[in-house]
C-alpha positions in Angstrom: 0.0 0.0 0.0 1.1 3.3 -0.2 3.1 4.9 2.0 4.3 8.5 3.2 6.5 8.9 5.9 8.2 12.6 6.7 11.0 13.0 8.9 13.3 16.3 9.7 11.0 18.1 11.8 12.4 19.8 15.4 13.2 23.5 17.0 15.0 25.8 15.1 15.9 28.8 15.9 14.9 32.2 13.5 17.4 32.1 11.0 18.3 28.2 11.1 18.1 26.1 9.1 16.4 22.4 8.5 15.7 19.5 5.7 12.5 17.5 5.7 12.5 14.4 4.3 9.4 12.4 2.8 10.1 8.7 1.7 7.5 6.9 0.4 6.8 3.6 -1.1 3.9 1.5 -2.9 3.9 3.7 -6.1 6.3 4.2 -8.8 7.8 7.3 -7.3 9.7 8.7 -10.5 5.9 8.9 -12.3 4.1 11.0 -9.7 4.1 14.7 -8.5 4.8 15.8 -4.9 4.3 18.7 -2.8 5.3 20.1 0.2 2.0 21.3 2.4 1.7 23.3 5.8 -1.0 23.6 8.4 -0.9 25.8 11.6 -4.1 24.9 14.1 -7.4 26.9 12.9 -5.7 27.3 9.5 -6.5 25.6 6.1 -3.9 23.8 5.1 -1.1 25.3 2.4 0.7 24.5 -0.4 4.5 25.1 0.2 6.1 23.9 -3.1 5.8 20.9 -5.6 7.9 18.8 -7.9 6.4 17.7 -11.4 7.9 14.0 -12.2 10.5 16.1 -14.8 11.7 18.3 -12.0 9.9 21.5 -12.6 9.1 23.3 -9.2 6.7 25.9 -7.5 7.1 27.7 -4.5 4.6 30.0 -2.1 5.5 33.7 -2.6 6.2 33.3 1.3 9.4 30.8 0.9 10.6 31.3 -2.2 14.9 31.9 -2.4 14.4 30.7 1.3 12.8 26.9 0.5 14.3 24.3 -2.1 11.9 21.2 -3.0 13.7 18.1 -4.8 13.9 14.6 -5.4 15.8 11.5 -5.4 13.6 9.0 -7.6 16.6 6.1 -6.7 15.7 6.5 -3.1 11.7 7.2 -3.4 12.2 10.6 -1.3 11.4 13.8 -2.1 13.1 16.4 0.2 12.4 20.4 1.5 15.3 22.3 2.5 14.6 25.1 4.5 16.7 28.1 5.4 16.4 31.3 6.6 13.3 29.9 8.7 11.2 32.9 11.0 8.7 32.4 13.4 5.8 32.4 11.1 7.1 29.2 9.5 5.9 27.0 12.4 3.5 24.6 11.1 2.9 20.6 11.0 4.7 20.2 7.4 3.0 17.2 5.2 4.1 15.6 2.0 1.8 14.6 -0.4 1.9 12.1 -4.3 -0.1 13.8 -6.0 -3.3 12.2 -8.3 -2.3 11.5 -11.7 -2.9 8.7 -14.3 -0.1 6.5 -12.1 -2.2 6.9 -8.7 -5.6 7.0 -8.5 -5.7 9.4 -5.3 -3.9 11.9 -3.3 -1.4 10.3 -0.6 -0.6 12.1 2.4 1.9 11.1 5.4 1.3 12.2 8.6 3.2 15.3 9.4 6.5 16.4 10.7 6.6 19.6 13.3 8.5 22.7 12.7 8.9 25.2 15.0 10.7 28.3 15.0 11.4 30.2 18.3 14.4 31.7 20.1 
């Protein structure tokens, strides 16, 4: 079945730095999208960035030249390095594989914590 598992979260402080990692599994990897998603509580969740299967990315106006989405398709795990992380980037970060003609639904896995404080 398919699986999404996100590691990488912790306490940064503003200004630090840290790299999420999604690896996932039961899907061929190299043929499906993934994004990058964020929720705080009370908040809809957010797109971050994503990763078309050729490598194209897209970023939120609020990371962009601070956030870097990529891939390894030989290891199944698509990445998010942040840097330059502030306070308002604490959120429960979630990966998602994305619906296309090679998966039939959107996966999610079940969150990684960031959080940003001095």
């Amino acid at each position: 079945q398919v699986q999404l598992v996100e590691s990488g979260g912790g306490l940064v402080q503003p200004g630090g730095s840290l790299r999420l990692s999604c690896a996932a599994s039961g899907f061929t990897f190299s043929r499906v999208g993934m994004s990058w998603y964020r929720q705080t509580p009370g908040k809809e969740r957010e797109q971050v960035a994503s990763i078309s299967t050729g490598g194209t990315t897209n970023y939120a106006d609020s990371v962009k030249g601070r956030f870097t989405i990529a891939r390894d398709n030989a290891k199944n795990t698509v990445y998010l390095q942040m840097n330059s992380l502030k306070p308002e980037d604490t959120a429960a970060y979630y990966c998602k594989a994305v619906r296309s003609v090679y998966l039939q639904r959107d996966y999610w896995g079940q969150g990684t914590q960031v959080t940003v404080s001095s």
